[in-house]
C-alpha positions in Angstrom: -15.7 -4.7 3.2 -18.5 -3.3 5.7 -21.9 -1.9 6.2 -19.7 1.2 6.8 -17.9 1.4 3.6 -21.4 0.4 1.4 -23.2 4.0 3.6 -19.8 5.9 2.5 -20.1 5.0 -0.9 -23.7 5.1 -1.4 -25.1 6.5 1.9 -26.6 5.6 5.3 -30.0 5.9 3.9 -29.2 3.2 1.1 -27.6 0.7 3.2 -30.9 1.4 5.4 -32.7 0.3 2.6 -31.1 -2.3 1.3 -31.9 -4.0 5.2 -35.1 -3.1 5.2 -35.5 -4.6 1.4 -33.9 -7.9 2.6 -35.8 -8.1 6.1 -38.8 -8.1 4.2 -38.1 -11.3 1.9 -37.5 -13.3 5.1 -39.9 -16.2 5.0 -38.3 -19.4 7.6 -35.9 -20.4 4.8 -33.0 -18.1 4.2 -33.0 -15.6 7.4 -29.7 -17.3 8.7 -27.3 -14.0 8.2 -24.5 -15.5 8.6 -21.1 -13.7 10.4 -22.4 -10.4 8.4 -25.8 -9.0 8.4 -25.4 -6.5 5.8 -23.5 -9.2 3.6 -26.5 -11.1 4.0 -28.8 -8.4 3.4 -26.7 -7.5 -0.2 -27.4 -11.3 -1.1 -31.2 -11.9 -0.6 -31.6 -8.2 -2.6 -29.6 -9.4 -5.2 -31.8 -12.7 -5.3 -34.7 -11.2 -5.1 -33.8 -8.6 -7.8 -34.4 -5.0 -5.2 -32.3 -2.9 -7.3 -33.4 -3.8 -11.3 -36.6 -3.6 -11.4 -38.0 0.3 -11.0 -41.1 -1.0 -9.2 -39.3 -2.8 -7.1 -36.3 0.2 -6.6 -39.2 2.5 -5.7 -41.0 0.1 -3.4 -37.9 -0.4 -1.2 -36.7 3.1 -1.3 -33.5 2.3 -2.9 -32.1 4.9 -5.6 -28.3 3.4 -6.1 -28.0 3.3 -10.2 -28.5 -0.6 -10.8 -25.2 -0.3 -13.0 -23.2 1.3 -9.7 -24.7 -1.1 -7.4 -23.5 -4.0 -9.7 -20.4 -2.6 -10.5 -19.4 -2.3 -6.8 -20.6 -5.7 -5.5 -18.2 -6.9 -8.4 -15.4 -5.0 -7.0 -16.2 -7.0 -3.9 -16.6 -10.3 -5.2 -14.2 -11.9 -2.7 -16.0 -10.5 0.1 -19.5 -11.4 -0.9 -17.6 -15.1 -1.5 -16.9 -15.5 2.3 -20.7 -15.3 3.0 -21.5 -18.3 5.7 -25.0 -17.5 6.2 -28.9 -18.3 4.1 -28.8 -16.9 0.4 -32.1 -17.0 -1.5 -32.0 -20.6 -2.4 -34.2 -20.1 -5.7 -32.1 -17.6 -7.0 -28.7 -19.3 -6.0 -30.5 -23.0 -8.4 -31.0 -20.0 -11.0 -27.7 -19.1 -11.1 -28.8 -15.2 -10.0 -25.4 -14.8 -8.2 -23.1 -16.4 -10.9 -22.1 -13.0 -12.6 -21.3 -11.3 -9.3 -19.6 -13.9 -7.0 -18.6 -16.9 -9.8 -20.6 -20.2 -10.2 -20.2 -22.4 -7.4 -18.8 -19.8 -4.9 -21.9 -19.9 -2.4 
């Protein structure tokens, strides 16, 4: 899975968003990307909740249906398990990513 396949699905100007979203939440801790930017940038908007909250969806621009969005990054759950890069640490203790990727996984 790819940047290129998310802006096929969704479109150029989501994926743009969903970058933008995650550049924003950088803060010294969890700005390591890893091998994949936009992999990366999936994860810290998924910690940081970009897409479920309508304040937050209309802050960053981003107009993927929650339930699509959630539903896809479940269809790639093997993909979003190779991450190698920062996560948002918080969210990871929480357990945020459990449903997507599986506990333990990152």
């Amino acid at each position: 899975m790819t940047r290129e396949a998310f802006a096929h699905r969704f479109g150029e100007d989501q994926a743009a968003a969903i970058e933008a979203a995650a550049e924003e939440h950088k803060n010294g801790v969890h700005d390591d990307p890893g091998s994949d930017a936009f992999r990366w940038a999936l994860l810290i908007c998924v910690g940081y909740g970009c897409w479920e909250d309508p304040s937050r969806t209309e802050y960053h621009g981003i107009t993927v249906m929650a339930e699509d969005l959630n539903l896809w990054l479940l269809q790639q759950r093997e993909w979003l398990s190779r991450h190698d890069g920062d996560v948002d640490y918080i969210a990871l203790l929480a357990g945020t990513y459990d449903p997507l990727i599986g506990k333990g996984t990152l």
